[in-house]
C-alpha positions in Angstrom: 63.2 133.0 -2.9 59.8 133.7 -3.1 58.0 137.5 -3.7 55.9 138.8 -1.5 53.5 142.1 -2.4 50.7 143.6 -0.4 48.8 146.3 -2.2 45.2 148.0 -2.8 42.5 147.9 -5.6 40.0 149.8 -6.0 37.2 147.6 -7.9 34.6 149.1 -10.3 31.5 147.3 -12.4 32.5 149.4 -15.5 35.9 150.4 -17.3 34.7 153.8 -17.7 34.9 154.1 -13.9 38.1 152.1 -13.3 39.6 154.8 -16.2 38.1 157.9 -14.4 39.5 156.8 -10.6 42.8 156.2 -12.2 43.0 160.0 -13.4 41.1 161.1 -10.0 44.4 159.7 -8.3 47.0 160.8 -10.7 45.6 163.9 -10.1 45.6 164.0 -6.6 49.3 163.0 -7.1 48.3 159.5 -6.0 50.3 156.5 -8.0 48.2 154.4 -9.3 47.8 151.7 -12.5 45.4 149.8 -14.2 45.6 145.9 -13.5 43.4 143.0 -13.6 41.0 142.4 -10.7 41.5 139.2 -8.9 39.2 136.3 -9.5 38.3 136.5 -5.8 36.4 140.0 -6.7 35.1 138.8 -10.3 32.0 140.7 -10.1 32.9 143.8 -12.7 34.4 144.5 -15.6 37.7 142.5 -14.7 40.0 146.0 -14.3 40.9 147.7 -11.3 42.5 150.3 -9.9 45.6 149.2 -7.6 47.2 151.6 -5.2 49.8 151.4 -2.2 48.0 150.6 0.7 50.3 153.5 2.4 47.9 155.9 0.8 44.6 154.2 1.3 43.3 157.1 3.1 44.2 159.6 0.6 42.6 157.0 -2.2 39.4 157.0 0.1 39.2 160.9 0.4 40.0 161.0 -3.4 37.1 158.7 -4.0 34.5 160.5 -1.5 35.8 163.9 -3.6 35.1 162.8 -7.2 32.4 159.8 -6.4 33.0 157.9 -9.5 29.8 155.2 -8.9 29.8 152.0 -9.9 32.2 150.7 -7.1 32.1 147.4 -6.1 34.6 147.9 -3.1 38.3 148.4 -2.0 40.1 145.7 -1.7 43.8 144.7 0.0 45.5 142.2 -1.8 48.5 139.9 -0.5 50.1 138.0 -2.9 53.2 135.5 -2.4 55.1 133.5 -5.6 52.9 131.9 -7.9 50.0 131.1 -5.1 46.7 132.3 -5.5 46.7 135.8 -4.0 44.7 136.5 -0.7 42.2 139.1 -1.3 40.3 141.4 1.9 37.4 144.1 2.0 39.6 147.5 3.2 
């Protein structure tokens, strides 16, 4: 059986930024965790912040509210298994 996830990121150019979204959203009572950024978003500091796409509007609202800078973009990633997951601009 293979796994199937679809999620959000939230990419940054510096790990101060990815670190001060993450407590934006946590504050906001958003769910949110540190991971890797995909390869298919390298440019940055190789952390994001990943999200449930179910609140991608409240994650943009909590980003136009605290403006963070440094953002690269958001992100929706679909991963399946052990292939390379498929990574699209929100």
């Amino acid at each position: 059986m293979t796994s199937h996830e679809t999620f959000g990121i939230a990419a940054f150019r510096s790990r101060q930024q990815v670190m001060r979204f993450d407590a934006a959203l946590r504050r906001a009572g958003i769910d949110s965790q540190v991971v890797s950024t995909p390869r298919d978003v390298s440019v940055g500091c190789g952390l994001s912040v990943r999200f449930d796409l179910r609140d991608a509007q409240a994650v943009l609202d909590a980003y136009q509210r605290s403006r963070p800078g440094n953002l690269i973009g958001f992100y929706r990633v679909d991963r399946s298994g052990w292939e390379r997951p498929v990574v699209s601009r929100l």
